[in-house]
N, C-alpha and C positions, 0 to 999 in steps of 0.2 A: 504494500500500500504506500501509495506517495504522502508528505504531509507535509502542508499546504501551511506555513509560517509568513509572517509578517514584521519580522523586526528587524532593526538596523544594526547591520555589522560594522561598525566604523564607521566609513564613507561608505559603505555597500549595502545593501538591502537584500537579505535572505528573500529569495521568491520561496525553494521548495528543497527538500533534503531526500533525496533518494536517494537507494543505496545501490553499490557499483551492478550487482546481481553477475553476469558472466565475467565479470571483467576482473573479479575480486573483490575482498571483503572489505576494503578500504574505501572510509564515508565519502559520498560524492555530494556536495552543495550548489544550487544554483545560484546564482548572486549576480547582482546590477550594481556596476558600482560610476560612481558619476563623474561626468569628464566633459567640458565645455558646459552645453545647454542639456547635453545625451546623457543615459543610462546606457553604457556598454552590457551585457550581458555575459557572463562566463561559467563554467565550472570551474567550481573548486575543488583539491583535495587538498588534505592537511595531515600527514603525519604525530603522531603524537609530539614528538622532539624535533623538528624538523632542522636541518645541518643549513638551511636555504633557500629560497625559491627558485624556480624555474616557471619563466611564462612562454609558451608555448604557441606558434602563429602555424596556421593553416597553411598551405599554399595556395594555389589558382585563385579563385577570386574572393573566397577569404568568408563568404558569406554562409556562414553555419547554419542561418534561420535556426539557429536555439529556441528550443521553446520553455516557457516558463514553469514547465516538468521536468528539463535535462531533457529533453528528445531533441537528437541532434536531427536537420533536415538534411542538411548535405555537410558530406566531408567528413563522415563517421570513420572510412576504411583508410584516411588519411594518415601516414605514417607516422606524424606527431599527434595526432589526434587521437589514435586507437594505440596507443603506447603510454599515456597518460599515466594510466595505475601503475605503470611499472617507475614512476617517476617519481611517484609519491610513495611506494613502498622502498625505492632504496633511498629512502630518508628529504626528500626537496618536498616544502609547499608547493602547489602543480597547482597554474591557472591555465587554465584553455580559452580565451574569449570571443565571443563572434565581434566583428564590426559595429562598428555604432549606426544607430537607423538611416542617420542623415546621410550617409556613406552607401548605402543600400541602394540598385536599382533592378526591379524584380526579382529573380534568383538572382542576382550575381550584386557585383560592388559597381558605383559610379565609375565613369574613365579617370582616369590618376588619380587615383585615390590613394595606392600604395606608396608613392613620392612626394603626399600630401601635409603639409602643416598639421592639419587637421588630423590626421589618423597619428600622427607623432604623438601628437597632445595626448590624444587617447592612449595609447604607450605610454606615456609619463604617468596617466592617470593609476593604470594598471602597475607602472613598478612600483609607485609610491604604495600603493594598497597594498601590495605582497610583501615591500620593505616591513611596514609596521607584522606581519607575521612573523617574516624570517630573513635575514640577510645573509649576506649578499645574495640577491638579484640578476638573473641571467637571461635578457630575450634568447631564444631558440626559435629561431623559424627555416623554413624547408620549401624549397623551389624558388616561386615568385615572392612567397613572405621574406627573401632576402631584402627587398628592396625596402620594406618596411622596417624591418632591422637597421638596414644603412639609413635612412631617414632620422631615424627616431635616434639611433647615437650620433646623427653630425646631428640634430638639433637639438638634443638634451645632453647640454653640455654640462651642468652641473647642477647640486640639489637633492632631494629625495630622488627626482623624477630619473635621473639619471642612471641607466644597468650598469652595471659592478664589468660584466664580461658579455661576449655574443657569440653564438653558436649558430651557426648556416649550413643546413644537408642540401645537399643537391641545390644548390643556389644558384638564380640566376643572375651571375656578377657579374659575366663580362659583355660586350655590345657584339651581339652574330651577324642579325640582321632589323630592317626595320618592323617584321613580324612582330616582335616582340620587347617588352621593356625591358633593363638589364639595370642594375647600381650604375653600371661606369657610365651607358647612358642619358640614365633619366636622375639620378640623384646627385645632388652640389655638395658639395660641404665635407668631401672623404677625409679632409687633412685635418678636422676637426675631431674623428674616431681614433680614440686613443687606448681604450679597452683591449684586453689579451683577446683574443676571438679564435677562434676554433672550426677551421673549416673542412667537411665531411664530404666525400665525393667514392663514389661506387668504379672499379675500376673497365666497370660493361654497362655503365649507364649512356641509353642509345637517345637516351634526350638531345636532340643537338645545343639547345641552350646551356647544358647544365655537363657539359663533357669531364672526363676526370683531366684529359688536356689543358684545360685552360687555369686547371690550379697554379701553375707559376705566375702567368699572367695575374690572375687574384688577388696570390699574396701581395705583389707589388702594386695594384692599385689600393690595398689598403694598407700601404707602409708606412703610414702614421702611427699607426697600432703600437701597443706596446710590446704585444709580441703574434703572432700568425702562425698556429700552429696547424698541419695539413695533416689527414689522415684521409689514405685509397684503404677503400672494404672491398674484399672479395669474396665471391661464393655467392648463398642465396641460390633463389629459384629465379625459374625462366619465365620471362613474359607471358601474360595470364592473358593477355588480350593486343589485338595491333597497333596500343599505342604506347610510344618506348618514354612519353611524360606521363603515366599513369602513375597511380598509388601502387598497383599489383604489378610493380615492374623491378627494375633493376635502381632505377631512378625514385621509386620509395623503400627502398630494401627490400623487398619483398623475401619471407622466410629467413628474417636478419635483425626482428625487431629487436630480441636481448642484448643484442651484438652491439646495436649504433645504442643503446641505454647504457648499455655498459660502458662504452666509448665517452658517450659526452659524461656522464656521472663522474667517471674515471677521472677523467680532465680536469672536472672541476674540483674535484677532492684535492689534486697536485695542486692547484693552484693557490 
């Protein structure tokens, strides 16, 4: 049974507290927490002791359509999305959060929205919230949610608002073509990211945006950083389906989830 609460977490507002059910036994909370004029919406998990947080970005177009039961609408099989409990079990506060409404257009996100002022803010909003749980604070995001990451640390430059570290799987960093948005292309302000960052790349990822090739290139557009650390995964399963940017590919680990948890967790414990 879901149960339907109404009080304020902090800055956030408990919608509903379901519990994980397949995912494991570790409590899952819904919560809105506020940012500009918006209530972003997210799950939560919270370990009892937790060593940190970890906020966790979607890829493609970012729009969960969360509903105010935890019923994820899209982006469930997403590789950061559906790895969540394991985030929160090896000890990190775990938020997941959809977009903010005004960011919204039908299923999917407004155009430049992930290079936007506005979705930064919201990232600020969301590290501050997880700071007062657990610090240090680490955005995480996978594919196109790179561009969001790079955004949100060249503009949160200092404060609460500001991530401890950043973590990017399969990220879309460097510029291929005009198909598609990239960091080096669409986001300003790289010399302003100073954070250790941690980037993850599959060594059969047939995504052509997100190739394990262009890791060097990468590193050196984010050579502000404090430090750029690169890891190639291999193994995993074979493409579920004909497109080489899917979640069930190479390009979302596919058959690899403990592996890339255990990697970025790893990381951040040396750190």
């Amino acid at each position: 049974m879901r149960i339907k609460l109404a009080a304020l977490l902090g800055a956030a507002l408990l919608l509903a507290a379901p519990g994980l059910g397949a995912l494991g036994a570790e409590s899952e909370v819904v919560v809105e927490i506020a940012t500009r004029e918006q209530r972003a919406r997210a799950l939560l998990l919270k370990p009892e002791r937790p060593t940190g947080s970890v906020i966790l970005l979607a890829g493609g177009h970012g729009n969960l359509a969360l509903g105010r039961d935890g019923t994820i609408g899209w982006g469930a099989g997403n590789q950061l999305v559906r790895t969540r409990a394991d985030y929160s079990k090896a000890g990190f506060a775990t938020l997941v959060p959809d977009i903010a409404a005004d960011l919204k257009q039908g299923s999917g996100g407004v155009a430049r929205y992930r290079w936007s002022a506005d979705d930064a803010r919201d990232i600020g909003a969301w590290v501050a919230h997880m700071r007062s749980i657990a610090a240090p604070v680490t955005l995480i995001g996978t594919s196109r949610a790179a561009l969001s990451v790079a955004k949100a640390a060249a503009q949160l430059s200092r404060g609460a608002e500001r991530p401890d570290a950043l973590v990017i799987t399969s990220g879309m960093l460097v510029h291929v073509d005009q198909h598609q948005p990239s960091v080096e292309r669409n986001v300003a302000g790289l010399h302003r990211i100073h954070q250790p960052i941690l980037l993850v790349y599959h060594a059969n990822d047939g995504c052509p945006y997100t190739l394990a090739a262009s890791a060097g290139r990468a590193r050196h557009l984010l050579s502000g950083a404090k430090r750029v650390d690169i890891v190639l995964l291999r193994g995993g399963e074979a493409m579920q389906s004909g497109q080489p940017c899917a979640a069930r590919s190479h390009h979302g680990f596919a058959g690899q989830d403990q592996e890339v948890v255990e990697t970025v967790t790893g990381w951040l414990r040396k750190r």
